[in-house]
Each structure stands twice: as C-alpha cells, then as structure tokens.
Phi, psi and omega in degrees: 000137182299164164295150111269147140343093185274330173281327178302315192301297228289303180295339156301304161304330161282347158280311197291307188300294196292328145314312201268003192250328172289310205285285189317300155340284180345288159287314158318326169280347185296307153310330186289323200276340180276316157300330182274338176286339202277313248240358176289299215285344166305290189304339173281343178290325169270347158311307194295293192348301188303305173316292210296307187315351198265320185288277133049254150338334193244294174208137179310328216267345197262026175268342157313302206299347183275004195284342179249011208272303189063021182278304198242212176199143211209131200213123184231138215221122190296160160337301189281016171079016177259162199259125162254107111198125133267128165285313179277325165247080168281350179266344178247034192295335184272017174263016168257150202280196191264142186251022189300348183288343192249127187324305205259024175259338187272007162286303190310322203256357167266348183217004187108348181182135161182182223228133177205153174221149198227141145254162187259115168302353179251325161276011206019090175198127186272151207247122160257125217225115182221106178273150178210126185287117205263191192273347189276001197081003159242167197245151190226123214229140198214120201235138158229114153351077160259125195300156191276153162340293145358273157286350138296294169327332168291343199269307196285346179320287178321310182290332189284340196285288195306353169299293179310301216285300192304345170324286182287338186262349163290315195268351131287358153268302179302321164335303183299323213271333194264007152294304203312318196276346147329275190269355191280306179297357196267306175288344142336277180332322182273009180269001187216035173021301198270007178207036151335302198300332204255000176202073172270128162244010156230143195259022148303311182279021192275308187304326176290321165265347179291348188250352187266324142298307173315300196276348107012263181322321189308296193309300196257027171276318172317300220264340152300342177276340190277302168322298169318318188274353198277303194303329147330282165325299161314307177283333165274333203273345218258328180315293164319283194279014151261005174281309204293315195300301180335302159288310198305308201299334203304286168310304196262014162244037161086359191245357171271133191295103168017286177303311200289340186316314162263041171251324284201305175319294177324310206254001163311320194277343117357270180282005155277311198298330189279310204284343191284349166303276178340293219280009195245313179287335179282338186265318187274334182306313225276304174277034138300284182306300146357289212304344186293292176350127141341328187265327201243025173292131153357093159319151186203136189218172194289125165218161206263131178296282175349304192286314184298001219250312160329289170325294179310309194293323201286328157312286176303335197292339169281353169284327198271002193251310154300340170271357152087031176217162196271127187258130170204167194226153166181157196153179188238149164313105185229121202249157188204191189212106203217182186250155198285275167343304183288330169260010130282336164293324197296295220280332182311276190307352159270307164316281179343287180325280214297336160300321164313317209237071135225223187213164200290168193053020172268177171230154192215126178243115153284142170224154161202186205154196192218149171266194195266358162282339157121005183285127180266167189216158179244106171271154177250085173259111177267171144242036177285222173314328181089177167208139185308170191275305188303337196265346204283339191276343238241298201279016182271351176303175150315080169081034163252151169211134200264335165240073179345300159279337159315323196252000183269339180262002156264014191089346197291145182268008188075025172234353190314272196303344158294317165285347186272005180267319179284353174264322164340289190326302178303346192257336185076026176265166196231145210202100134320066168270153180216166197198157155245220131247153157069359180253336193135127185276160143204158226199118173233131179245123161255120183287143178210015175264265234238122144194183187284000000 
C-alpha cells in the first residue's frame, strides 16, 4: 500500500473546500443578484404603470405621446381581449390576435392587476409584462425588454473567469503554506525521541507522543533486559562449563590420579545437573513470558490451593529435612481457576527458597485460606536469613541474588522468584513479601484476577 502524503492530503483538501466555497458564492450571488434584478425591473414596470395610467385618466390621447418615450412598450387592451392601443405597432394594432389569453390581463381583470414574465427565443430577451385594470374597464399592460440573466452574465464572463482562476491559485498557495506550516511542527517532533513529550504543538498529539514515548521506553528497557539476561545467562552457563572442560582435560590427559577420577566425575556431573537447571528454568521463563498471548495461554482450571500447597510439602520434605528444617502445612480450603502445573511450580519455588536461605533448626509454613475480601491466597513463611530492605524491590529480577555465594552453594540459579512473578501474572495475581534480615521472610500471592 502506497504512503500518502499527510501534507499532499491535507492541502488537497483545503483546495477542494475553497473551490467548493467558490462555487457556492457564486451561485448565491447569482441568485441574490438575479432576484434583486427581478424584483427592480417589476417595480420600475409599476412605477411606468402609474405615470400613464394616471396621464391616461386626465386625457386618453396622451397616450400618442409615449410613442417616441421609447422606455416601456404600452398596450391598452379591451374588456373582449381586443387590443385598441399599440405602442410599437400601432399601424397594425387592428391585425393583432386577441390578448384575453394573456396570464396577466386575465390577472388584471380578475384582481386589479397582474403579472408575467415570458422569454424570447429570438432575441434572447426576457419580456416583463405588468397589467392594470383602469376605472373605464379596460386594462393598460405595460412591457420592458431585458437581456436575461444570462446575457448579462456574458458580458461580465471574462471578468468572472479570470476572477475564478486568481481566485483558485490564492487559494492554492495558501493551502501549501498553511499546510507546510501545519505539518512542519509535527515533523518537528521527531527530530528529538527521548524529549518527545516536550514538544507537542497541538494537544491533539498528546495521547500520540505519549504512546511514542511509552513504547520508546519500552523498547529499550526490553532491549537493556535482553542484554542483561544474555550477558547473565553467558555468565552462569561459562561457570559450570569451565569446571566441567577443567575436570574433563584433567582426566583425558592422564593427570588426574586414579582415586580422583570418581570424585572429579561427581562433580563434572554436579556442574551438569546446574547447568542442566539453568538451562530448563531459562526454558520455562522463556514460555511463561509467551504465555500472556491468547495462542500460547494456559489451560485453566479449577484448582484448589489447599491441595497444591499439601503436594508441594510432601515433595520438599526430604530436601527440608537435609537442611535440618521443619516443613509444615496449614489452611482452608481454597479454590481459584488456574492452571495446575504453573501453581505448583509457583508454591515449589517459593518452598525451595525458603528451605534454601534458611538455617538448620528453622522452619517453613505453607498457608493458604482467603482474605476478608473473599481473595484466596497461598503464603510461603521462613524464619531464615531474611533479605535485606534495599534487596526486596530486586529479588522477583532475573539472576538477582541477594547472597551470591550463598546461591551458588546451594545451587540456585537466580530464576526461581522470576518465574513465580511470571506465573503471578498469568494468574492475574498479586505478590506481597515483607522480610526481616535475621527474622524470616514471608511471600503471600493473592489471587484477586482469576478465581473460583
């Protein structure tokens, strides 16, 4: 599909309306002016009416006298439609057919007066004819020639043209300039992206740069996270596989000792099992974010917290029993309408945390239940290390970690609380943590989108 021209449009259109503003002017003066000719040449027909009729009335004969007047044409006309008077053929007046026939003597003899108008196809001219009934009964009808509208207008064409034409090239040089200066601030905007917002010049274009900003930012918080996780990603995958190429060389070139080989094994199969973590939590993150989409969305179904949170614990308790910490579940039944898998992963990875960072003789409680708005919610509560005040805003990023060496000896990959923020989402759910450093985290997800 072609571009168009927003300046070519705009200014097409600000011609076509001054051309269409021309043509109607026109005709309105045509009309004004043709109505004002109509309503002239009656009244000078009833002026002339008057005069003769009034001379007429004091003596019949001075009606001779209009014959050289050369103003009107003056026709006096019997009662039976025969014409006794002609101004202009007065030698053949008794040869003229009868004019009882004509609208406006039979106007005249029915109300006192009346009117017509006829045109002549041979002269182009139009004929006004204005009758008057006199006090003897007979009517004395008074006619003036006028070239027709029309055949004024011929006269004056030349001037109305060249009129129209300077007309129409005024109104296509302004059209271009008050486009140009139209649209020049609008192309303005874009000479400067990042202060968009700040050189709006109509407040038509404020929802237009604001969304020109917004997705600006958008793009290059994506394309600093896109960065961040690659390079993250490079840096958890480059740890693991430098162990493993280390141990590996150790062995096939003979210099790791007989007894080390299966200790050296262990922990090649070690930095396999994390990175084979990494790269399976980096896989599901990744179709998480896919998952807000309508094509790749989630089935969702009824499912019960109580049960998943029961399931989860009975899963962790020999992990929570080697860190030496007490697993316990308690709660109300709570149903929402989700997908089963993703909120078992959501309560696996928040229990996983608490059991990771928390210290031998600690504890870890699932609850789950309803708030007093009727929302059900699933909480995860340790009493372990805590996280810090500064870290709390942090830790739902990507490959943050709040103890570093900490997650690395327990294995974590920084991705845990990132996927339970992307299942959040998918849930239309909401996730609260309050922490202490040294008292005990607790991470309550409510559902208050989707539930049952």
């Amino acid at each position: 599909m072609k571009t168009r021209s927003m300046e070519e449009t705009i200014g097409r259109r600000l011609y076509l309306m001054g051309f269409l503003s021309l043509v109607l002017a026109v005709a309105v003066c045509v009309f004004v002016f043709h109505r004002a000719f109509t309503m002239q040449a009656w009244r000078a027909l009833e002026n002339e009416s008057t005069v003769i009729a009034a001379l007429y009335g004091y003596e019949p004969r001075s009606l001779n006298a209009l014959e050289m007047s050369g103003r009107v044409r003056v026709t006096l006309i019997a009662p039976d439609g025969r014409v006794l008077y002609e101004s202009t053929d007065a030698d053949e007046q008794a040869e003229m057919e009868n004019h009882l026939s004509r609208p406006e003597v039979q106007a005249a003899f029915a109300g006192g007066a009346g009117r017509d108008i006829r045109d002549s196809a041979t002269t182009g001219y139009e004929s006004y004819y204005y009758a008057v009934l006199l006090p003897d009964g007979n009517v004395l009808r008074t006619s003036q020639d006028a070239a027709t509208i029309w055949a004024l207008y011929d006269d004056a064409l030349p001037a109305i043209l060249v009129s129209c034409v300077l007309i129409m090239g005024c109104a296509a040089f302004l059209a271009g300039v008050l486009t140009r200066r139209l649209v020049r601030p609008m192309l303005q905007m874009t000479d400067d992206l990042d202060h968009i917002q700040e050189k709006v010049p109509y407040r038509e274009l404020v929802p237009f740069a604001d969304a020109i900003y917004s997705d600006r930012a958008m793009r290059e918080s994506n394309e600093k996270m896109r960065q961040e996780f690659t390079a993250n990603v490079s840096h958890e995958l480059k740890t693991p596989l430098t162990s493993i190429s280390g141990y590996a060389e150790m062995i096939e070139t003979g210099l790791a000792r007989p007894e080390d080989v299966a200790a050296f094994g262990q922990k090649i199969h070690s930095e396999a099992t994390r990175m084979l973590r990494l790269v399976n939590d980096i896989i599901q993150l990744s179709h998480l974010d896919d998952s807000g989409s309508t094509r790749n969305a989630p089935v969702m179904e009824p499912v019960d917290l109580a049960a998943i949170a029961a399931d989860c614990a009975e899963r962790l308790r020999v992990n929570a029993r080697r860190a030496y910490v007490t697993l316990n579940v308690r709660g109300e039944s709570a149903e929402v309408l989700g997908s089963p898998s993703l909120l078992e992963e959501l309560c696996q990875n928040l229990c996983d945390n608490a059991i990771r960072y928390n210290r031998p003789g600690g504890r870890v409680l699932l609850e789950t239940g309803r708030t007093r708005e009727g929302h059900p919610y699933l909480s995860v509560q340790d009493n372990g290390i805590g996280i810090p005040k500064e870290a709390q805003a942090s830790v739902f990023e990507r490959f943050y970690r709040v103890d570093k060496s900490r997650s690395k000896a327990t294995g974590g990959t920084g991705l845990g609380l990132a996927i339970v923020k992307q299942i959040a989402r998918i849930h239309s759910a909401r996730i609260r943590l309050e922490s202490e450093p040294g008292a005990g985290t607790t991470v309550t997800v409510t559902f208050e989108g989707i539930q049952q």
